[in-house]
TIRO-2110 file (N, C-alpha, C; in Angstrom, 1 decimal):
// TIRO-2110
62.2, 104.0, 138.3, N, 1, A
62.4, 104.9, 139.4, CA, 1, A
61.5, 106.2, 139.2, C, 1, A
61.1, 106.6, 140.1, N, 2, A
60.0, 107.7, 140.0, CA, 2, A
60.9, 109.0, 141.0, C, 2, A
60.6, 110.0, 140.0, N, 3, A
61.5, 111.4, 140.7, CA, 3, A
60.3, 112.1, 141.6, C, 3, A
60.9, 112.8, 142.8, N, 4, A
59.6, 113.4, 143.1, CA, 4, A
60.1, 114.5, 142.9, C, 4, A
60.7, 115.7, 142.2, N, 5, A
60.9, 116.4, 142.2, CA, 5, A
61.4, 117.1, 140.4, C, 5, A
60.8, 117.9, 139.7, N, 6, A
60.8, 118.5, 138.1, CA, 6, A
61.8, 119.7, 138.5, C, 6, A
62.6, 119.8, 137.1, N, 7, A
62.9, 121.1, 137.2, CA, 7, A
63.1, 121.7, 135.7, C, 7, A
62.4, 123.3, 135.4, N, 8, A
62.2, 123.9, 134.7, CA, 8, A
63.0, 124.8, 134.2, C, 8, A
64.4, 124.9, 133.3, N, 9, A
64.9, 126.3, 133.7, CA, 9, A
64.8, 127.6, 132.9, C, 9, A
63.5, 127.3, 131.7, N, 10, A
63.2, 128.0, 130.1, CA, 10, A
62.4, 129.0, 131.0, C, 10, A
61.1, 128.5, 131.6, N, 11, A
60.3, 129.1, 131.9, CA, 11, A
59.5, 129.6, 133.3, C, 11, A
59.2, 130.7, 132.9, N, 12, A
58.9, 131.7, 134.5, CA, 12, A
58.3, 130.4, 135.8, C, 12, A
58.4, 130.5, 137.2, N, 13, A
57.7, 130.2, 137.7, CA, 13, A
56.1, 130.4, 138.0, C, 13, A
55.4, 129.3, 138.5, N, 14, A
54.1, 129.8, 138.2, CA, 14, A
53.4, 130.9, 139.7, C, 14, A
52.4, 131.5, 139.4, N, 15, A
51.6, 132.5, 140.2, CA, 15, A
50.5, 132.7, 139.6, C, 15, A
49.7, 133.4, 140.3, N, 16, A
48.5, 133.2, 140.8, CA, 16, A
48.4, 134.8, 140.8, C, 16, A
47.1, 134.9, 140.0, N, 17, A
46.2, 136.5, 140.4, CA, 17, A
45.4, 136.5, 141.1, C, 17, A
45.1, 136.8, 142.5, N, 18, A
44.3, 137.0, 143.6, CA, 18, A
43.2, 138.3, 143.7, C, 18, A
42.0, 138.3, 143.5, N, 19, A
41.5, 139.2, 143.6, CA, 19, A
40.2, 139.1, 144.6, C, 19, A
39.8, 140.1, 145.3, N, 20, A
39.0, 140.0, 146.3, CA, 20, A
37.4, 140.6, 145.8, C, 20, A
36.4, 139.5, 145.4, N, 21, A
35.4, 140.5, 145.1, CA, 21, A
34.2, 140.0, 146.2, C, 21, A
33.5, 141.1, 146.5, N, 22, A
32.4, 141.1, 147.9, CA, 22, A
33.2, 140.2, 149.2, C, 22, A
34.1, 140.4, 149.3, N, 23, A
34.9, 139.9, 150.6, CA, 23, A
35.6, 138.4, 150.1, C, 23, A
35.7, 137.9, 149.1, N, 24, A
35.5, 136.6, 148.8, CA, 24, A
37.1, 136.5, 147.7, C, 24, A
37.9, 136.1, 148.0, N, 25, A
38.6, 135.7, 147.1, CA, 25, A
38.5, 134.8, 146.0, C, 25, A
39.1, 135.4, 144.7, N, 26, A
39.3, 134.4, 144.0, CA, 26, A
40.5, 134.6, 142.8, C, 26, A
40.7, 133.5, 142.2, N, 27, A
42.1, 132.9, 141.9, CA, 27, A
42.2, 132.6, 140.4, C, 27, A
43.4, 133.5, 139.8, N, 28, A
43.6, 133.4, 138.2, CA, 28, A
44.9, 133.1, 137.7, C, 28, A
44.9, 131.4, 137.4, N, 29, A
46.0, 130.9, 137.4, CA, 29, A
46.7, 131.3, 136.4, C, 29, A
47.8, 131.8, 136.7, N, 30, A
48.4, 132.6, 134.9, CA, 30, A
49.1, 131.2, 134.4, C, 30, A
49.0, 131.0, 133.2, N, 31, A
49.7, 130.3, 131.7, CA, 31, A
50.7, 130.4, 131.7, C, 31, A
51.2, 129.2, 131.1, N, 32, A
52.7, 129.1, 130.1, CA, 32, A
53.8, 129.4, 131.6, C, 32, A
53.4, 129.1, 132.9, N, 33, A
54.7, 128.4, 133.8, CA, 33, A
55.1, 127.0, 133.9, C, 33, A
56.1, 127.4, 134.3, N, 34, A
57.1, 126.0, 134.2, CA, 34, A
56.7, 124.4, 134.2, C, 34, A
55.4, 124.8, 135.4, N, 35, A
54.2, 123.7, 135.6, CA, 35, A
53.3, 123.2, 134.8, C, 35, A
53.3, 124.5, 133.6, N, 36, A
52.6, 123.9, 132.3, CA, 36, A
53.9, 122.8, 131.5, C, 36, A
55.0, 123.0, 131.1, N, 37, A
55.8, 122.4, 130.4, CA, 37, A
56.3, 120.8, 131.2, C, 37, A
56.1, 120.5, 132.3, N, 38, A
56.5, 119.6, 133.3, CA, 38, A
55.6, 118.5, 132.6, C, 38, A
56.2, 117.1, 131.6, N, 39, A
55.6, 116.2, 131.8, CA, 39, A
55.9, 115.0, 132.9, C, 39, A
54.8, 114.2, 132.7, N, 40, A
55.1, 113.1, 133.8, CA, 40, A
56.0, 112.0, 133.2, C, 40, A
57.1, 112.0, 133.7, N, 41, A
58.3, 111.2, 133.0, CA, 41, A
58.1, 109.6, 133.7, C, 41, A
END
């Protein structure tokens, strides 16, 4: 049986540092969320 759904309860959820340079976004995935420790069971 395949879950579709993980749950983490040690560690932070994950986010994202967004910064805008010359009009253009871009994206700094921060480490060590919950999404890192989630294996595929």
């Amino acid at each position: 049986m395949r879950r579709a759904l993980a749950a983490d309860g040690k560690n932070p959820t994950g986010s994202a540092l967004v910064l805008i340079h010359d009009g253009e976004p871009h994206y700094e995935i921060i480490a060590d969320s919950a999404y890192d420790f989630i294996g595929e069971d």
